[in-house]
N, C-alpha and C positions, 0 to 999 in steps of 0.2 A: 570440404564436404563433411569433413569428422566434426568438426566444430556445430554444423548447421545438425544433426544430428544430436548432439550434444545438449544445442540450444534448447531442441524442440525435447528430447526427453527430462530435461530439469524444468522448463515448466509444463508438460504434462505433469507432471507428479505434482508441480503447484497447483495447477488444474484439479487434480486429481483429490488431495487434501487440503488446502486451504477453504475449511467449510467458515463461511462466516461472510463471504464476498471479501471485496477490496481490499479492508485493511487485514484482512487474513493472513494476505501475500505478502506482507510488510517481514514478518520472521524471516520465510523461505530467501525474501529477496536478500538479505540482512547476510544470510550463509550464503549466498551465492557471491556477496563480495567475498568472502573470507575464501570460499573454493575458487574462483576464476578471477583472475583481472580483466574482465568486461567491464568493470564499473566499480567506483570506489564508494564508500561510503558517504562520502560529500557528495556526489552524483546520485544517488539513491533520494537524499531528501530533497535536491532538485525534481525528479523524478514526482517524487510526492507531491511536491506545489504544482509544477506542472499537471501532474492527473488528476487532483484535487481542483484546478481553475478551468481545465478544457472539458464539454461535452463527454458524458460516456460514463462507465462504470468504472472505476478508479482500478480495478486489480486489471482489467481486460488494457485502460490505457497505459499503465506499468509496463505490460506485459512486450506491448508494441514500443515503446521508448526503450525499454530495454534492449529488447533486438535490434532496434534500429542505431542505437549508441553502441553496440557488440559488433554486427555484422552487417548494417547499413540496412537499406528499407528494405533487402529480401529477408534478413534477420528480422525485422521487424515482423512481417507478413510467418514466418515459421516461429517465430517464440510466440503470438497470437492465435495462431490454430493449436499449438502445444497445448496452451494454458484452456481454450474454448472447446476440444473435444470431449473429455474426459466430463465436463458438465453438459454438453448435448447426448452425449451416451444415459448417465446417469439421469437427465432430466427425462429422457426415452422409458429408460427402466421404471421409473417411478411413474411416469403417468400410466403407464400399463398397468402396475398393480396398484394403483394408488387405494383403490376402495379400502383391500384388506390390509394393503401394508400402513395406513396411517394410524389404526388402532392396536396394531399386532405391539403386544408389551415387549420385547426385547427393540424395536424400534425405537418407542415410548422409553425405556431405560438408557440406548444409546444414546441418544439426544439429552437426554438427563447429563448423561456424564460428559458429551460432544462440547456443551454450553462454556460451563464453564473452562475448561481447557482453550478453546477458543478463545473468551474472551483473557484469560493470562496469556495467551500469547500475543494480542494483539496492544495490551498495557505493555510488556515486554517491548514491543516492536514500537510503541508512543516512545515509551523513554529510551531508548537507541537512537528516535531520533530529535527526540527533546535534546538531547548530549550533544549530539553533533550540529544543532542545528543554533543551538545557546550558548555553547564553549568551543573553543576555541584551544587546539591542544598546541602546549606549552612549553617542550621539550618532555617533561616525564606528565604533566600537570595540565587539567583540563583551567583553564582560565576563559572565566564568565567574557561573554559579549554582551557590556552594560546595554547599549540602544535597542541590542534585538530582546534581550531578556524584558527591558521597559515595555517595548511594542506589544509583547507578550503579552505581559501581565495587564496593560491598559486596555487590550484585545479582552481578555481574559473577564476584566473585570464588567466593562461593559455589557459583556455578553450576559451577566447577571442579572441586566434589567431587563425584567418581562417585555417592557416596550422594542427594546432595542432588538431581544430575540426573535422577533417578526419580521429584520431585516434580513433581504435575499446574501445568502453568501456570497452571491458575485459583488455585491455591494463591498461587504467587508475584504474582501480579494484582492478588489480590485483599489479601496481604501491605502490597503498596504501594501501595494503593489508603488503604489505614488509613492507614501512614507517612505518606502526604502530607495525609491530612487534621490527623492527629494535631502534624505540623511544621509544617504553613502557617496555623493558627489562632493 
């Protein structure tokens, strides 16, 4: 019961600050390997292709894999309201004041300085899992995985054509969902 408690108040607090949506939660989830053995780091960017390829809002399906790989699908169901109250409170607060609170300038200022922080943490939380997700550690030494680092970069590149950018991401997903089965057997 301590654990389930536990669960729900580390992502409350994700809930609570990871302003930015989904990939917000990428930091917080990042220290939660380093504090609890619920999930490794290798598990975490599983985590991310999975919420990234299934229906829903990427930080809310984290939230529920999370639990559900911690504490099974009651964990799931309690790391999911953790994470989703703390923005129905706060979505509440805001639509009640929203008239004045939208122009009020200390708003206007936090948001100034919210932006950026957000987004270095979630570059932050990209290359954490670029790391783990391209190398391959080595004894002391991260050692490049040439096929996935390739996949990457030919992902990477095509995406640079404007034509190609009009393709649905399930398309690309599910492209290299094939590739890696088709390369890693």
């Amino acid at each position: 019961m301590k654990e389930l408690f536990l669960l729900f108040g580390e992502f409350f607090k994700i809930g609570l600050f990871a302003v930015g949506g989904g990939p917000a939660t990428l930091p917080f989830l990042m220290d939660l390997t380093e504090k609890y053995d619920w999930f490794t780091m290798k598990q975490l960017t599983n985590m991310v292709a999975i919420s990234e390829s299934t229906p829903g809002p990427l930080g809310l399906n984290m939230a529920t894999y999370a639990g559900v790989q911690t504490m099974g699908v009651f964990g799931g169901a309690v790391s999911t309201m953790g994470l989703v109250i703390p923005s129905i409170v706060v979505i509440i607060l805001i639509a009640k004041f929203m008239e004045g609170f939208s122009e009020n300038r200390f708003v206007k200022a936090a948001f100034w300085g919210i932006r950026p922080a957000v987004t270095a943490l979630i570059a932050a939380a990209v290359l954490g899992i670029c790391k783990v997700s391209l190398f391959v550690v080595g004894g002391e030494q991260l050692q490049p995985e040439i096929k996935t680092i390739c996949l990457c970069a030919v992902i990477f590149g095509l995406l640079q054509i404007k034509k190609l950018q009009k393709i649905h991401p399930i398309v690309w997903i599910l492209s290299a969902a094939i590739i890696g089965i088709v390369f890693r057997f």
